[in-house]
mmCIF file of the N, C-alpha and C atoms, coordinates in Angstrom:
data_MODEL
# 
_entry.id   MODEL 
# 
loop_
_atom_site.group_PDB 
_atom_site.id 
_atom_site.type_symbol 
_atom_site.label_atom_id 
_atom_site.label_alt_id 
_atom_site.label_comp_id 
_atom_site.label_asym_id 
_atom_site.label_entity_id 
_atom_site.label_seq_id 
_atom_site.pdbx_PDB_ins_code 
_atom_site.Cartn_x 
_atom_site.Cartn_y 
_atom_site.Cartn_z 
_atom_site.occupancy 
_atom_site.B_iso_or_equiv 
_atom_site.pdbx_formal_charge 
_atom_site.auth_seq_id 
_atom_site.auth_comp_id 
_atom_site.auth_asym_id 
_atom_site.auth_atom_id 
_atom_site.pdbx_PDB_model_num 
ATOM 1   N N  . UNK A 1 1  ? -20.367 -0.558  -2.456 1.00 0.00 ? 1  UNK A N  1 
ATOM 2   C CA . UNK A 1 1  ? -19.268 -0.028  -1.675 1.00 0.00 ? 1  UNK A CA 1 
ATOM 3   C C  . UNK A 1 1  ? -19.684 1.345   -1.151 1.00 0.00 ? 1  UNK A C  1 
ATOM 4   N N  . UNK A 1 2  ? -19.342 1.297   -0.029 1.00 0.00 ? 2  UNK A N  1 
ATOM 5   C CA . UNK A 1 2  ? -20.125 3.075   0.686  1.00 0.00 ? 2  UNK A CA 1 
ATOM 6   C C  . UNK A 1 2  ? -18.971 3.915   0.546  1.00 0.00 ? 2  UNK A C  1 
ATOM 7   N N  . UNK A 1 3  ? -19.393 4.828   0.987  1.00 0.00 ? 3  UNK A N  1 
ATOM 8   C CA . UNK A 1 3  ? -18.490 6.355   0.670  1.00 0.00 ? 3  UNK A CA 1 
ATOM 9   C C  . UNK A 1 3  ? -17.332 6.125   1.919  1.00 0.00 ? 3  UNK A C  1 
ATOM 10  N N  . UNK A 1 4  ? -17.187 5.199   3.022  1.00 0.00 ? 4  UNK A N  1 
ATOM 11  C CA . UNK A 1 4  ? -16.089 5.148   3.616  1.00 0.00 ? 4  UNK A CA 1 
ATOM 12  C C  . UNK A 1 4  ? -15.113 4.374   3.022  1.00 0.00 ? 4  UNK A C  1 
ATOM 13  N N  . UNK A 1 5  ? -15.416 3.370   2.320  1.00 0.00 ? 5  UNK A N  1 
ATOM 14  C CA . UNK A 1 5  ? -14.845 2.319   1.834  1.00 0.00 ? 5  UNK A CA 1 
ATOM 15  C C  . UNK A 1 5  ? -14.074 2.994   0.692  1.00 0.00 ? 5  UNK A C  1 
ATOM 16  N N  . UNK A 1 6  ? -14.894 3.984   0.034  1.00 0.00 ? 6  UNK A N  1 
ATOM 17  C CA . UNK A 1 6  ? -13.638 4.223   -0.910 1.00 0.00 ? 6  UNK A CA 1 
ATOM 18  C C  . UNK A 1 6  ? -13.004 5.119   -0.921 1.00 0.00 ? 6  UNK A C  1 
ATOM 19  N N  . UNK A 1 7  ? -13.364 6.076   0.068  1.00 0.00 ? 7  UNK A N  1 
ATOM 20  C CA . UNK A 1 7  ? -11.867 6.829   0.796  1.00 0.00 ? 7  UNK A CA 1 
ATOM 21  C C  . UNK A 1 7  ? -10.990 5.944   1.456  1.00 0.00 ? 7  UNK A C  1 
ATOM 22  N N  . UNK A 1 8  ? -11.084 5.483   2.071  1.00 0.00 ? 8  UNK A N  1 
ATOM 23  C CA . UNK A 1 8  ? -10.173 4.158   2.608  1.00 0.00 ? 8  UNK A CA 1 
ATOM 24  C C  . UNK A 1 8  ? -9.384  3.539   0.980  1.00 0.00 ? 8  UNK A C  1 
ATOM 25  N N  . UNK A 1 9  ? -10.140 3.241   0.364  1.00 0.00 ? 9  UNK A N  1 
ATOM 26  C CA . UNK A 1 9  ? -9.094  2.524   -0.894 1.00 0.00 ? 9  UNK A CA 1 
ATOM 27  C C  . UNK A 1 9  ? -8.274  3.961   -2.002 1.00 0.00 ? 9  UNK A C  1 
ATOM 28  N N  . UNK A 1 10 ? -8.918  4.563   -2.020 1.00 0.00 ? 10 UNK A N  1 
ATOM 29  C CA . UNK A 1 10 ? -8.008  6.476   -2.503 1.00 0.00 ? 10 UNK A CA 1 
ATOM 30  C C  . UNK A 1 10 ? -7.132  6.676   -1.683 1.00 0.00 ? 10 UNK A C  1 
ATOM 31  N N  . UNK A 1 11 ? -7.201  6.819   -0.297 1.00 0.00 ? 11 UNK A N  1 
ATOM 32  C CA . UNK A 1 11 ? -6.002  6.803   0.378  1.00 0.00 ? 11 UNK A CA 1 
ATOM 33  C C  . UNK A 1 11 ? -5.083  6.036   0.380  1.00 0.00 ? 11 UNK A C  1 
ATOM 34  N N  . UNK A 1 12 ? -4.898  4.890   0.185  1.00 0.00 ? 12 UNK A N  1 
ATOM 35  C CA . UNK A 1 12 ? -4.612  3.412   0.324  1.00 0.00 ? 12 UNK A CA 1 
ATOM 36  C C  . UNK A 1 12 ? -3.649  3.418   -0.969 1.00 0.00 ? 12 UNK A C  1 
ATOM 37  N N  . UNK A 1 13 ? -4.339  3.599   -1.768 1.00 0.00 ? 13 UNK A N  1 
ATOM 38  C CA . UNK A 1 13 ? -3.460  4.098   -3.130 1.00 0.00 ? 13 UNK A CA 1 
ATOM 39  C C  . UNK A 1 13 ? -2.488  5.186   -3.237 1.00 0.00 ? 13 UNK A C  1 
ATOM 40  N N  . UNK A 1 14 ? -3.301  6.315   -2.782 1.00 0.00 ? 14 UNK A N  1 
ATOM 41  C CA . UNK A 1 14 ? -2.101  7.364   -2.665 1.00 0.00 ? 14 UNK A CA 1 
ATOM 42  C C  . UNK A 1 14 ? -0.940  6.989   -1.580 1.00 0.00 ? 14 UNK A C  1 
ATOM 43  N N  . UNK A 1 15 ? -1.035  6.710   -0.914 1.00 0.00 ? 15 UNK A N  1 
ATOM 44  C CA . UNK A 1 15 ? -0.028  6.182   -0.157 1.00 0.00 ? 15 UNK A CA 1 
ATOM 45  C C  . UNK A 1 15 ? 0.811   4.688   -0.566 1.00 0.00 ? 15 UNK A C  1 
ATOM 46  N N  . UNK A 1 16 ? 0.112   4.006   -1.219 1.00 0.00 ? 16 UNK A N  1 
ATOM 47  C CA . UNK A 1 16 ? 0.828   3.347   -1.826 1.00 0.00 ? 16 UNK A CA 1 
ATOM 48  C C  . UNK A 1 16 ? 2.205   4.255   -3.209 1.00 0.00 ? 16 UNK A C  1 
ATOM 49  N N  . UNK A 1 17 ? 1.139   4.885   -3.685 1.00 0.00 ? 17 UNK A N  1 
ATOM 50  C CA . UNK A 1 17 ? 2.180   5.402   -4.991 1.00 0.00 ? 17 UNK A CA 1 
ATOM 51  C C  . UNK A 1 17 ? 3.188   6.037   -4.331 1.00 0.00 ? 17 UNK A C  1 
ATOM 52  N N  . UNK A 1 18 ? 2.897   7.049   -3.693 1.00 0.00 ? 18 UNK A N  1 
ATOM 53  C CA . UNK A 1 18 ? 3.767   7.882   -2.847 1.00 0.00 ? 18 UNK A CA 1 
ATOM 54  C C  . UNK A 1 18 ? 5.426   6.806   -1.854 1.00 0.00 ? 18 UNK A C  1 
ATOM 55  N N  . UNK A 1 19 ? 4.696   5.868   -1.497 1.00 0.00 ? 19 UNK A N  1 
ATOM 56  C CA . UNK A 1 19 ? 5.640   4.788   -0.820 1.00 0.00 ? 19 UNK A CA 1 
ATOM 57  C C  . UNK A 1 19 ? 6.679   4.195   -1.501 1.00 0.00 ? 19 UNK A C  1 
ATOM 58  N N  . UNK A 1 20 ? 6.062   4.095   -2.657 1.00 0.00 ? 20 UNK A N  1 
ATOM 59  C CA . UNK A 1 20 ? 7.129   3.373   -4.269 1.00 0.00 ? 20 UNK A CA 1 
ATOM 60  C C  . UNK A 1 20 ? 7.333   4.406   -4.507 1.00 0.00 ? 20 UNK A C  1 
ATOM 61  N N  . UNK A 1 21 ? 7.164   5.561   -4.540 1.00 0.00 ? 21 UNK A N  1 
ATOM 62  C CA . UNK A 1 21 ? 8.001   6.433   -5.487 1.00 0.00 ? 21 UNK A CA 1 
ATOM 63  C C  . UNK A 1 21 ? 9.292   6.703   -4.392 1.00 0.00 ? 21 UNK A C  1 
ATOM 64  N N  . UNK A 1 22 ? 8.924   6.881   -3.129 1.00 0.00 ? 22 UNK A N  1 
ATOM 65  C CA . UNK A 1 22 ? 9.825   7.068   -2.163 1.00 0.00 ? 22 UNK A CA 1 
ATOM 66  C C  . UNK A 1 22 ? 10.964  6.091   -2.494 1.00 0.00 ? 22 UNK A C  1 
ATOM 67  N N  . UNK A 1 23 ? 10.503  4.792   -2.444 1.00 0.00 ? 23 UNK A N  1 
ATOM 68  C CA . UNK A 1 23 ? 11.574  3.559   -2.596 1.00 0.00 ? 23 UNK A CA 1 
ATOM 69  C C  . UNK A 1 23 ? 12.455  3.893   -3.939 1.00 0.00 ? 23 UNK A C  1 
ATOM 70  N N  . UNK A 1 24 ? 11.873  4.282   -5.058 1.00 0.00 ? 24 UNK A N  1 
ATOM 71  C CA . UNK A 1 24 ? 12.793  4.485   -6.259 1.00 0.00 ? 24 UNK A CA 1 
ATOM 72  C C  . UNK A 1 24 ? 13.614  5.244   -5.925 1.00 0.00 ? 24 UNK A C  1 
ATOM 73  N N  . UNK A 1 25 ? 13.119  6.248   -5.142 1.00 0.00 ? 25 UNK A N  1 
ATOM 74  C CA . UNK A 1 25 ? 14.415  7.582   -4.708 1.00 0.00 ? 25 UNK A CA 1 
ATOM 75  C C  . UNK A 1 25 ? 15.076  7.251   -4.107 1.00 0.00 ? 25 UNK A C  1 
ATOM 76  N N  . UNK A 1 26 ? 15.126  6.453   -2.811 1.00 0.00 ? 26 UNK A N  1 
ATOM 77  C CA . UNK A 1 26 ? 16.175  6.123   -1.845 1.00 0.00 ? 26 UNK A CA 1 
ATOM 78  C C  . UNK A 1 26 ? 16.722  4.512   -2.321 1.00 0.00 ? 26 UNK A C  1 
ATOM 79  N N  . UNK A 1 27 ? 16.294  3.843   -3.604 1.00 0.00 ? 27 UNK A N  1 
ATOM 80  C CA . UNK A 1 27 ? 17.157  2.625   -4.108 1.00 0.00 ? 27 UNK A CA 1 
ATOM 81  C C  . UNK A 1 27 ? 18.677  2.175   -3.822 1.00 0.00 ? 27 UNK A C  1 
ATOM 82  N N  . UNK A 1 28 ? 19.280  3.803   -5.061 1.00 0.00 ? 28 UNK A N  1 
ATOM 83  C CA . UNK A 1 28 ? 20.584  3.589   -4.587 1.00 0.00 ? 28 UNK A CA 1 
ATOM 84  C C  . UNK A 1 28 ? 21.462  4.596   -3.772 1.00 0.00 ? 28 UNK A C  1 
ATOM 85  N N  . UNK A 1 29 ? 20.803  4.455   -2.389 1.00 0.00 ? 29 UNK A N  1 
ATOM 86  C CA . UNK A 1 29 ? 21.283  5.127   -1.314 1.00 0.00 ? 29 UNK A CA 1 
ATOM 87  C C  . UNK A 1 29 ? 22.572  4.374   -0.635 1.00 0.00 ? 29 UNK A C  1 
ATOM 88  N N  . UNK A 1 30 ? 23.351  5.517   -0.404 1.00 0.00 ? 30 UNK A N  1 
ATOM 89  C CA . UNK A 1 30 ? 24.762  4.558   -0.039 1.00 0.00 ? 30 UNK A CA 1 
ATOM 90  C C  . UNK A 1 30 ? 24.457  3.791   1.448  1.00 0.00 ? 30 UNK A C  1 
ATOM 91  N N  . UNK A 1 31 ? 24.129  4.248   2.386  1.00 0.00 ? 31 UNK A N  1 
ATOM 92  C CA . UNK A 1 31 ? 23.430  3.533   3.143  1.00 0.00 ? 31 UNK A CA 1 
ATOM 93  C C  . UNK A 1 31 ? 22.459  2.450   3.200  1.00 0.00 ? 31 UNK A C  1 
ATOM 94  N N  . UNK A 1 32 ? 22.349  1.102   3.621  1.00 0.00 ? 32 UNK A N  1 
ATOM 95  C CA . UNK A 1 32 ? 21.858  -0.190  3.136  1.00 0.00 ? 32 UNK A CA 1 
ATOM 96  C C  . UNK A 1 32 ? 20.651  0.183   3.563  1.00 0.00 ? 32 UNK A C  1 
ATOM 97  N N  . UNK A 1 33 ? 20.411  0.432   5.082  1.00 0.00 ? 33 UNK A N  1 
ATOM 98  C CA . UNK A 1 33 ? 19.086  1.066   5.704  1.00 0.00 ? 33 UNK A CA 1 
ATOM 99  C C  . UNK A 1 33 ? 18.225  1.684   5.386  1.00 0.00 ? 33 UNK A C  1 
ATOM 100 N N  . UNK A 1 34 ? 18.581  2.663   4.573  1.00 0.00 ? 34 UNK A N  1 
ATOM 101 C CA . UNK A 1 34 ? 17.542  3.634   3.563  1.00 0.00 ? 34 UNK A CA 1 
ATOM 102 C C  . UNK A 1 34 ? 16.599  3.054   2.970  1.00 0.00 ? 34 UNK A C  1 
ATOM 103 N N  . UNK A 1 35 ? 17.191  2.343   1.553  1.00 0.00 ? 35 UNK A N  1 
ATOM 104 C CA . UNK A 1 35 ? 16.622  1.610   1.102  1.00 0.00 ? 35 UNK A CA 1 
ATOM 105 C C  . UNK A 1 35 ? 15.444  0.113   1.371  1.00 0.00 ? 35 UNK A C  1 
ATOM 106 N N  . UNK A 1 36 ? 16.255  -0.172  2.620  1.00 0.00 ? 36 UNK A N  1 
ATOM 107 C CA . UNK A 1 36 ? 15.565  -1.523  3.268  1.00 0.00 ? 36 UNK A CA 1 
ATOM 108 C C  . UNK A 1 36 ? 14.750  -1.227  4.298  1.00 0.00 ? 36 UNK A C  1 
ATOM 109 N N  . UNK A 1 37 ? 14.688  0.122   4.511  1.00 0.00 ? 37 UNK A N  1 
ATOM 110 C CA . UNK A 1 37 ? 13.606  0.968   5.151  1.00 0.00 ? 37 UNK A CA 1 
ATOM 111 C C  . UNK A 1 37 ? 12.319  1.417   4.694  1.00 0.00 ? 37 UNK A C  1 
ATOM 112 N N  . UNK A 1 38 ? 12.498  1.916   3.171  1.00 0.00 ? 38 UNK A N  1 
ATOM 113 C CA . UNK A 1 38 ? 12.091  1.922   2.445  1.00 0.00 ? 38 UNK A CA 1 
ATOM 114 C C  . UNK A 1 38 ? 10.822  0.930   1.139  1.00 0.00 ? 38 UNK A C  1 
ATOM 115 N N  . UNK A 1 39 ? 11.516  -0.085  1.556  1.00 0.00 ? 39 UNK A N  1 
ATOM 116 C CA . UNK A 1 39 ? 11.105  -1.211  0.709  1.00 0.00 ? 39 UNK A CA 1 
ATOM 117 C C  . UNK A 1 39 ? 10.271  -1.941  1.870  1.00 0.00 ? 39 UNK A C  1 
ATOM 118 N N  . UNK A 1 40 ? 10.528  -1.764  3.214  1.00 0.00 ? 40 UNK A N  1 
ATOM 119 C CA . UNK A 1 40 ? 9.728   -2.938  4.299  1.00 0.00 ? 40 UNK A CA 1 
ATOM 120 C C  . UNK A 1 40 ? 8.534   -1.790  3.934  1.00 0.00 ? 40 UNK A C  1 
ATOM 121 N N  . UNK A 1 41 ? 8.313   -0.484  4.033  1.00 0.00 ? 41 UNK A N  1 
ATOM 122 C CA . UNK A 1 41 ? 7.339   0.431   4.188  1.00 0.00 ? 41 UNK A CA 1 
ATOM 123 C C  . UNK A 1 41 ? 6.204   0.146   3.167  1.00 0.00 ? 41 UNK A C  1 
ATOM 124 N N  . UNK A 1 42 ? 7.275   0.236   2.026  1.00 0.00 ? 42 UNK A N  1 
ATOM 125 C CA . UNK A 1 42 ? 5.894   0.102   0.904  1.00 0.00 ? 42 UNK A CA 1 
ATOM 126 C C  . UNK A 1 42 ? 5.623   -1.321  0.653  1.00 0.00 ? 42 UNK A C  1 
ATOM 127 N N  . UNK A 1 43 ? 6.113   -2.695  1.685  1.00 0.00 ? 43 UNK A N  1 
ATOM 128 C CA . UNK A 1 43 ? 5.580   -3.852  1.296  1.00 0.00 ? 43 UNK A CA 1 
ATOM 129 C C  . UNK A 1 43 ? 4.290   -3.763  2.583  1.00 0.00 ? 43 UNK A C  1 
ATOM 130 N N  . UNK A 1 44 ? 4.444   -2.857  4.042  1.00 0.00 ? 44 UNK A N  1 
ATOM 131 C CA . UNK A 1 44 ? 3.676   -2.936  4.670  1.00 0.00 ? 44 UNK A CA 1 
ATOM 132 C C  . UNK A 1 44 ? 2.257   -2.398  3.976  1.00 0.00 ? 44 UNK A C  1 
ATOM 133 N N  . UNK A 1 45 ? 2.247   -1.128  2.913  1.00 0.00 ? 45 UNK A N  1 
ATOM 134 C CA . UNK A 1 45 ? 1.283   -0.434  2.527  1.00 0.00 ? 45 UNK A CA 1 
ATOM 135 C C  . UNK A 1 45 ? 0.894   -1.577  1.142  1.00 0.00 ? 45 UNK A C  1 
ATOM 136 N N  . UNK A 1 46 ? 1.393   -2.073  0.500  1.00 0.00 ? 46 UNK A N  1 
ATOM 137 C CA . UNK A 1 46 ? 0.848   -3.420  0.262  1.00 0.00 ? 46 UNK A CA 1 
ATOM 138 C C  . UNK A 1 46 ? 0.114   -4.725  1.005  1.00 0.00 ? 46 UNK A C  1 
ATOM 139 N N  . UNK A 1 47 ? 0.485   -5.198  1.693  1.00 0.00 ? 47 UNK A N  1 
ATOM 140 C CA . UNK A 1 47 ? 0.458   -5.802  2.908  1.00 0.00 ? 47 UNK A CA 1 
ATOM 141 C C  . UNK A 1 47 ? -1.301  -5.144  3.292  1.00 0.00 ? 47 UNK A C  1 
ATOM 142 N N  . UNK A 1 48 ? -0.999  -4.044  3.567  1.00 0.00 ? 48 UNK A N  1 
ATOM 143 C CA . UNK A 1 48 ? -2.867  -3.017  3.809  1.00 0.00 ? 48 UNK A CA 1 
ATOM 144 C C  . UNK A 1 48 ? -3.642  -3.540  2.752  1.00 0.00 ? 48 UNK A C  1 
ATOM 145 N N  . UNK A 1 49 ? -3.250  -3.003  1.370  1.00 0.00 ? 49 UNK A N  1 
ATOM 146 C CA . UNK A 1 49 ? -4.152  -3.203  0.553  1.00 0.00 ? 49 UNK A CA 1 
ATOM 147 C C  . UNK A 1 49 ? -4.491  -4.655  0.484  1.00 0.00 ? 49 UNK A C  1 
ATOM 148 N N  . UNK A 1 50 ? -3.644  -5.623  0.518  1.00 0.00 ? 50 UNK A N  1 
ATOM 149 C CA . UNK A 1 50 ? -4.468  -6.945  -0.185 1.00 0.00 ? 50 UNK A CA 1 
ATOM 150 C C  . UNK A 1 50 ? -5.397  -7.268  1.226  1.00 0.00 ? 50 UNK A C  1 
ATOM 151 N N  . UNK A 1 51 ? -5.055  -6.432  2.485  1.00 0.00 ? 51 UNK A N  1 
ATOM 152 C CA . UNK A 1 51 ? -6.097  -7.202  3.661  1.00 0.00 ? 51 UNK A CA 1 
ATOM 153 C C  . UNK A 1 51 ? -7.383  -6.419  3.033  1.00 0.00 ? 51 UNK A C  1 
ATOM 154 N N  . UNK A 1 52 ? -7.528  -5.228  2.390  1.00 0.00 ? 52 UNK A N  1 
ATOM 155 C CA . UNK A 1 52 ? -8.159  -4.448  2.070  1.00 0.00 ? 52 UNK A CA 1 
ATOM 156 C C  . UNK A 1 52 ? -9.554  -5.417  1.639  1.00 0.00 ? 52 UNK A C  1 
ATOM 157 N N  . UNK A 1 53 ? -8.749  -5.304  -0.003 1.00 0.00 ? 53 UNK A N  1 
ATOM 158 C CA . UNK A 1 53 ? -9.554  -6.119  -1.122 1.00 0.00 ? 53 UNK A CA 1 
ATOM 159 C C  . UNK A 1 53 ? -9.849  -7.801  -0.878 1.00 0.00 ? 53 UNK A C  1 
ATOM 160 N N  . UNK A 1 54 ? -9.778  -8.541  0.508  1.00 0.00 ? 54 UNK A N  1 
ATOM 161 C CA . UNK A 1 54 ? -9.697  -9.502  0.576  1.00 0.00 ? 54 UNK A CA 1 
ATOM 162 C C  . UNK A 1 54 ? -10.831 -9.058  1.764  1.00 0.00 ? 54 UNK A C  1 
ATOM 163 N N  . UNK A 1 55 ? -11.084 -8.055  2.369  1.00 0.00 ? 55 UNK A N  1 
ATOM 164 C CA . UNK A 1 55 ? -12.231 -8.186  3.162  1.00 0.00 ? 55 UNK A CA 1 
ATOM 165 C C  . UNK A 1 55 ? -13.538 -7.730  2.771  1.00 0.00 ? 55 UNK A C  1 
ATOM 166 N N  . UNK A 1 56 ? -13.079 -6.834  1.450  1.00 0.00 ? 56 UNK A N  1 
ATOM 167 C CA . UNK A 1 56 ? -14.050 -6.366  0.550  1.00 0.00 ? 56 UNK A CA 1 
ATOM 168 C C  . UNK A 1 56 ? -14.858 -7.741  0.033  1.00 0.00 ? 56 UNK A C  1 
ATOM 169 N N  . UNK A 1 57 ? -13.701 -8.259  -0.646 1.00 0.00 ? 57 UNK A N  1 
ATOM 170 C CA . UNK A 1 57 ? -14.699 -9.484  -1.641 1.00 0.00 ? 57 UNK A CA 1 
ATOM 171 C C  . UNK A 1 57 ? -14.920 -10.988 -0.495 1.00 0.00 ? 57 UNK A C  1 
ATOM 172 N N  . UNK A 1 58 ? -14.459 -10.425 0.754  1.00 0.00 ? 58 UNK A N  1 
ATOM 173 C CA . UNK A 1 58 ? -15.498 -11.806 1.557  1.00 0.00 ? 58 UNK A CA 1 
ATOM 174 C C  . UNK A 1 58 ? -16.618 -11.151 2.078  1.00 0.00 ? 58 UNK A C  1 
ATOM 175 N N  . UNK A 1 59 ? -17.209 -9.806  2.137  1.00 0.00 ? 59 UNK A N  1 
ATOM 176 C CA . UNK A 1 59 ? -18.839 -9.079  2.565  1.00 0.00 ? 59 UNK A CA 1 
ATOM 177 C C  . UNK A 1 59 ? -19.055 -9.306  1.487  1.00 0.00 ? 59 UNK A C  1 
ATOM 178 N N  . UNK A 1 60 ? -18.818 -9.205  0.213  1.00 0.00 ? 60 UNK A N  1 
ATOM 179 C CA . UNK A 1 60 ? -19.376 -9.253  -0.994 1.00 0.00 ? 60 UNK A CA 1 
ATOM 180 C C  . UNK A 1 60 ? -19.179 -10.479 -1.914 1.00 0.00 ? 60 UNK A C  1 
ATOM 181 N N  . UNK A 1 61 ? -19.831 -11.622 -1.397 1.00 0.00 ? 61 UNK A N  1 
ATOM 182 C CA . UNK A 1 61 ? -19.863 -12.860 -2.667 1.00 0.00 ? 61 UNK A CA 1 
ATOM 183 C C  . UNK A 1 61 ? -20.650 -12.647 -3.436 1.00 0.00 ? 61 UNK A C  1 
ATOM 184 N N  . UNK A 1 62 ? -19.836 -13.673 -4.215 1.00 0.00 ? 62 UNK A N  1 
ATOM 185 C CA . UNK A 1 62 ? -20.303 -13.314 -5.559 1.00 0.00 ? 62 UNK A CA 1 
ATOM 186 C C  . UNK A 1 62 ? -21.154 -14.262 -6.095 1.00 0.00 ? 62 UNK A C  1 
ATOM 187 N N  . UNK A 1 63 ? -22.673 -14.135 -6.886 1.00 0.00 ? 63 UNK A N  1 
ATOM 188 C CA . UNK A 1 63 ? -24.169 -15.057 -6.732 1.00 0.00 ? 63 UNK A CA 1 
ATOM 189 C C  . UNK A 1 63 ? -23.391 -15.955 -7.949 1.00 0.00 ? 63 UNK A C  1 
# 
């Protein structure tokens, strides 16, 4: 894995954690939107990662 690749996955993470922690805070927001704003965001930054690790391990098969 080269040195771009895993700034790309450190970022990827921090922004993931950061995205869920956001969602815990705005859960029970009296507004429905908040929350469902919230939750599409950090399924998109999920959504990143598995294209991530799924293009990782098709350059890299395994012998």
């Amino acid at each position: 894995m080269n040195n771009r690749n895993v700034t790309a996955n450190m970022l990827l993470n921090g922004m993931l954690v950061i995205s869920f922690l956001i969602l815990m805070y705005n859960l029970e927001h009296p507004n429905i939107l908040v929350p469902l704003l919230s939750f599409i965001g950090f399924i998109t930054f999920v959504g990143f990662k598995i294209v991530l690790v799924l293009r990782h391990r098709k350059s890299n098969p395994s012998k």
